[in-house]
TORFI-43146 format. One record per residue (C-alpha): residue in three letters; chain; x, y, z. Coordinates in nm, 2 decimals. Each point is the difference from the previous one (the first is absolute). Example, Ala and Ser with C-alpha at 12.3 -4.5 7.8 and 13.67 -1.06 7.14 Angstrom:
% TORFI-43146
<site "ALA" "A" <1.23 -0.45 0.78>>,
<site "SER" "A" <0.14 0.34 -0.07>>,
% end
This chain:
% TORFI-43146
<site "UNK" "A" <-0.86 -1.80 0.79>>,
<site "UNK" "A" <-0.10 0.31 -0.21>>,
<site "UNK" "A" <0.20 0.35 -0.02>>,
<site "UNK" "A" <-0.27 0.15 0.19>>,
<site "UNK" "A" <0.11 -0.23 0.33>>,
<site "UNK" "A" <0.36 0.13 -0.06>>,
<site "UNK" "A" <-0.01 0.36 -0.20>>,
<site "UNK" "A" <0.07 0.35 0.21>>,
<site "UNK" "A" <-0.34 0.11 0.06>>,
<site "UNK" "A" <0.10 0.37 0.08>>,
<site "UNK" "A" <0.19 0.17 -0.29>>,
<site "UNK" "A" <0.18 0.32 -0.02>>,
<site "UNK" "A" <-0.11 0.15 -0.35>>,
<site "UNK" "A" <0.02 0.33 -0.22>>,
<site "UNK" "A" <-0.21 0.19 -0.22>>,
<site "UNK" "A" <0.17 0.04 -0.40>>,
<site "UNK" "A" <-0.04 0.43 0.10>>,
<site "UNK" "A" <0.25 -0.04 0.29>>,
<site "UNK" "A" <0.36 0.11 -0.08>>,
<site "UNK" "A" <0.29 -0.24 0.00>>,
<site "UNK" "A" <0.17 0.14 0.30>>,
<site "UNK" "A" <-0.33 -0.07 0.14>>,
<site "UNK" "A" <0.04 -0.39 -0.10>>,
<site "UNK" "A" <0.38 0.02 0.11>>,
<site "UNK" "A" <-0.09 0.13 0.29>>,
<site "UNK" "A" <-0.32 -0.22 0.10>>,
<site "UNK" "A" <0.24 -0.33 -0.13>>,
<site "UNK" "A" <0.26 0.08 0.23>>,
<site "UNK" "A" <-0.23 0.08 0.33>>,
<site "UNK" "A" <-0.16 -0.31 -0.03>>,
<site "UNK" "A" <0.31 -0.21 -0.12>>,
<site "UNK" "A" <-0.15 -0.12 -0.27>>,
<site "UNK" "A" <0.09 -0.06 -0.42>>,
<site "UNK" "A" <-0.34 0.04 -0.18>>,
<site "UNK" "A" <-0.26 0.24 0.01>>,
<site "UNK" "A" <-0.37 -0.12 -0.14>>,
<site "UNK" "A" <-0.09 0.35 -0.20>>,
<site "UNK" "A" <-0.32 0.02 0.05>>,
<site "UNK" "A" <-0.33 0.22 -0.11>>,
<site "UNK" "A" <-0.24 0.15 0.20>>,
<site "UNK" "A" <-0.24 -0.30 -0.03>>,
<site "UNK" "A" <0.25 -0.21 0.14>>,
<site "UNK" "A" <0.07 -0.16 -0.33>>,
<site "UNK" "A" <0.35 -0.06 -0.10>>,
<site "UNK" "A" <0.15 0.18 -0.29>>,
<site "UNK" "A" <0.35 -0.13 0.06>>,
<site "UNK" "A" <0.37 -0.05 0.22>>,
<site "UNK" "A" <0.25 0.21 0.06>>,
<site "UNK" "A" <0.29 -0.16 0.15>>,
<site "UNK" "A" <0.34 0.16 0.09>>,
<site "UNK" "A" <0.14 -0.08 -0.26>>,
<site "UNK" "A" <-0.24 0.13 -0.20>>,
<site "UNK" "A" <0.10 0.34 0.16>>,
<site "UNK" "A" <0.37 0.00 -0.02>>,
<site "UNK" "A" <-0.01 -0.14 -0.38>>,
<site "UNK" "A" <-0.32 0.18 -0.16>>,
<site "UNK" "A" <0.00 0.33 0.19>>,
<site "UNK" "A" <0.38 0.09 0.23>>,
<site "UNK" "A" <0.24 -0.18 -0.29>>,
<site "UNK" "A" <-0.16 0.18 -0.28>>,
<site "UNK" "A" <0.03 0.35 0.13>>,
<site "UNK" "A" <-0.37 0.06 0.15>>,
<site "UNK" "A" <-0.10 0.15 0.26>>,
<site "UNK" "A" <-0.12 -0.22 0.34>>,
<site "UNK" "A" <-0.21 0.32 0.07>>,
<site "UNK" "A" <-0.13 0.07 -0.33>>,
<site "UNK" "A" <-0.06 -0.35 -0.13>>,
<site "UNK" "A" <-0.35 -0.20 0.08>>,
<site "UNK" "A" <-0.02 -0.35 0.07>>,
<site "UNK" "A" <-0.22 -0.09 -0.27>>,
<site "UNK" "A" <0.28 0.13 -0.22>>,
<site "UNK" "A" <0.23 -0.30 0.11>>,
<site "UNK" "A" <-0.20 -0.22 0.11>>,
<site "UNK" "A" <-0.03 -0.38 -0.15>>,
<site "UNK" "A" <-0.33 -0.02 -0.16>>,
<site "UNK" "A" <-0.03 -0.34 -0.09>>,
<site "UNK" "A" <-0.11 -0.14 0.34>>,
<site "UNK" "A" <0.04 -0.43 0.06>>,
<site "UNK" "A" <-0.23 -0.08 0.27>>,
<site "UNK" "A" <-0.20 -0.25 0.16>>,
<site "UNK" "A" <-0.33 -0.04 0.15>>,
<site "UNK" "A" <-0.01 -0.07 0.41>>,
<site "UNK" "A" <-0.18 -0.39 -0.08>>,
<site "UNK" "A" <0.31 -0.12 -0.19>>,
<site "UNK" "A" <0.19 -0.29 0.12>>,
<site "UNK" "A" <0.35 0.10 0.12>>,
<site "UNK" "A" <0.17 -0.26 -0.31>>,
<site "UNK" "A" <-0.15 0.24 -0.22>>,
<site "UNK" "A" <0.12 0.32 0.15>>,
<site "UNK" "A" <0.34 -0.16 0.00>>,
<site "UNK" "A" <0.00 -0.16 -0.39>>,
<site "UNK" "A" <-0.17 0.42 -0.08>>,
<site "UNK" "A" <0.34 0.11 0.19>>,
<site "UNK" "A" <0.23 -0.22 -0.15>>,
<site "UNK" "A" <-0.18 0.08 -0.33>>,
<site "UNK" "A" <0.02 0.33 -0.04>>,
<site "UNK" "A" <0.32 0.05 0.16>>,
<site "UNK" "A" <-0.14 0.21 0.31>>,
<site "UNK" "A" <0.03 -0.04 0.40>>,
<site "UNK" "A" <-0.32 0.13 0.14>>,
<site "UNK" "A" <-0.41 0.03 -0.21>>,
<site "UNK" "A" <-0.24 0.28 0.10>>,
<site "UNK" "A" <-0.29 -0.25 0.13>>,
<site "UNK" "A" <-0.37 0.15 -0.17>>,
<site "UNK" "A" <-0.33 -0.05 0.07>>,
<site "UNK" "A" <-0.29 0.16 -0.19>>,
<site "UNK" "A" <0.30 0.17 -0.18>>,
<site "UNK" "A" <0.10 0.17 0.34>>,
<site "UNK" "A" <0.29 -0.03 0.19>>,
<site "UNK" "A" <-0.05 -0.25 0.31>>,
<site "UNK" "A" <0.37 -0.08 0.08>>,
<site "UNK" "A" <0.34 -0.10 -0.12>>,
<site "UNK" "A" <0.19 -0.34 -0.03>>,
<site "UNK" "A" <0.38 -0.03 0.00>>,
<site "UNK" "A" <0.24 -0.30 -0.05>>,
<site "UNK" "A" <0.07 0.01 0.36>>,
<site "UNK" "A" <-0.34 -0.01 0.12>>,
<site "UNK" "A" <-0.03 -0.36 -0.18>>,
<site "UNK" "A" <0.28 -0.11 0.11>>,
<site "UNK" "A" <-0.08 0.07 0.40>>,
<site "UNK" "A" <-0.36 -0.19 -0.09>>,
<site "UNK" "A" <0.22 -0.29 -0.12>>,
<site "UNK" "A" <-0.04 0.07 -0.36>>,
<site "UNK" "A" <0.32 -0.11 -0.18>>,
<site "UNK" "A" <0.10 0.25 -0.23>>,
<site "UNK" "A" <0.31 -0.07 -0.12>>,
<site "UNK" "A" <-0.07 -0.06 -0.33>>,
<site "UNK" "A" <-0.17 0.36 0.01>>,
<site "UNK" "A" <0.32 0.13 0.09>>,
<site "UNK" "A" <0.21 -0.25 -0.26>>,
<site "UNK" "A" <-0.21 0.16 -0.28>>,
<site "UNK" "A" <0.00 0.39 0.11>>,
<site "UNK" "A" <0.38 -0.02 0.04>>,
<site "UNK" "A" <0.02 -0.20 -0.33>>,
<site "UNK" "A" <-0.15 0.30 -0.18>>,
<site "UNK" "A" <0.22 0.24 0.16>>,
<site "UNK" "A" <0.36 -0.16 -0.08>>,
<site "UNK" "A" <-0.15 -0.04 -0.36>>,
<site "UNK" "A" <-0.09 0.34 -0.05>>,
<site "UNK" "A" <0.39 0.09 0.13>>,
% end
């Protein structure tokens, strides 16, 4: 089975212009953690999570109004193309300490994959999850 058979096809995304109350806003309407930031060409430039607005934007004294997404964003992107097998996309989340890849094709946005979408397909990714939470109690 590949990530394409198991990845949300229809994601919720924001241009690097947009403000972060924007992103704060959009994240909580849709119930959601992670924003794609994306260009006009559809490629993406980056993520914004929320955490990346409470720590890089509301805890250092910016303004939600005043302060773009592209300013907080996290511009090093891991992602993963939709043909992958789903052991892949877990070893690339357990590697790199992360619970859900951007899915590209042709360097554009075509979806997202989480943790809990493999696991649903039967995917086992505990050991995923063993390593992500590894990383976090060591950087306590």
């Amino acid at each position: 089975m590949t990530v394409r058979d198991v990845m949300t096809k229809s994601v919720v995304r924001i241009h690097p212009d947009e403000s972060v109350a924007v992103a704060a806003r959009t994240l909580a309407h849709y119930n959601i953690g992670i924003l794609p930031v994306c260009g006009g060409d559809g490629r993406v430039c980056g993520l914004v999570t929320d955490r990346d607005l409470v720590t890089r934007c509301v805890a250092s004294g910016r303004s939600a109004e005043g302060t773009s997404v592209g300013q907080v964003m996290t511009k090093q992107v891991v992602w993963i193309r939709p043909e992958a097998e789903l052991g892949v996309a877990t070893e690339l989340m357990g590697s790199q300490q992360v619970r859900r890849l951007p899915v590209l094709e042709n360097g554009r946005l075509c979806g997202m994959v989480s943790i809990g979408d493999l696991y649903r397909k039967g995917e086992k990714p505990e050991d995923a999850m063993e390593e992500i939470s590894s990383g976090i109690s060591a950087r306590k």
